[in-house]
C-alpha positions as CSV (number, residue, x, y, z in Angstrom):
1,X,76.6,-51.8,181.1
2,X,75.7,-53.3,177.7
3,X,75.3,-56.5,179.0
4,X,79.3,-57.7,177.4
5,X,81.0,-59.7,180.1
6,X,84.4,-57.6,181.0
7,X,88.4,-59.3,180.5
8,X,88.4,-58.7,184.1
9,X,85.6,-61.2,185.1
10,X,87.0,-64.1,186.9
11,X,86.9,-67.6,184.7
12,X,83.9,-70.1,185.6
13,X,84.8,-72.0,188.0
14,X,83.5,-75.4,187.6
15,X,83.1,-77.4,183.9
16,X,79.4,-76.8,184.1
17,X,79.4,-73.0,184.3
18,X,82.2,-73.1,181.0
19,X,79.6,-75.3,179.2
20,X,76.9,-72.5,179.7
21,X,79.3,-69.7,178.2
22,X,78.4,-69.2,174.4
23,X,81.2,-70.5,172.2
24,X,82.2,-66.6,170.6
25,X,82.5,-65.8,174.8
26,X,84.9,-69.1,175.2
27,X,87.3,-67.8,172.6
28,X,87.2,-64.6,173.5
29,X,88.6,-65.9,177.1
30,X,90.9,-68.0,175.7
31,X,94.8,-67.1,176.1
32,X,97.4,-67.8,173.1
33,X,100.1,-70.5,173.4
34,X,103.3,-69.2,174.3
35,X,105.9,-69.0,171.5
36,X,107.3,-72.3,170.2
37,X,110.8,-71.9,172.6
38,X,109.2,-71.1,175.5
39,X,107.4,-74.3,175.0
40,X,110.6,-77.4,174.7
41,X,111.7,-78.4,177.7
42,X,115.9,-77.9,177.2
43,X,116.9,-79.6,180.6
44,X,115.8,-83.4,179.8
45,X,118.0,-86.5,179.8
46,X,117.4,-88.6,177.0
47,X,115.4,-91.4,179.7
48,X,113.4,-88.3,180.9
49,X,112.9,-87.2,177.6
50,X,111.4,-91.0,176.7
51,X,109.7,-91.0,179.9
52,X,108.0,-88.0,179.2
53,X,107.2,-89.3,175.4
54,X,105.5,-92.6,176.5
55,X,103.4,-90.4,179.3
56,X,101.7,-89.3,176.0
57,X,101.1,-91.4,174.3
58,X,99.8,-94.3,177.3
């Protein structure tokens, strides 16, 4: 092995092991953000919809 961590290796498992991880090795681990529609929630009422707004910004 050339010393290259594998896709396959789990993820760290606690913050402090993620903090050791060189930052090229973080982003190679990182996933991409689904596509824009797969990310809005359709099935809000308007008070959840609010709800769910001031939840983000508190």
């Amino acid at each position: 092995m050339t010393g290259e961590m594998s896709s396959t290796e789990p993820l760290p498992t606690s913050h402090d092991e993620s903090r050791d991880l060189p930052v090229p090795e973080l982003l190679r681990r990182a996933r991409p953000l689904p596509p824009p529609g797969d990310m809005v929630i359709g099935d809000l009422t308007e008070e959840e919809g609010a709800a769910f707004l001031a939840a983000l910004e508190a």
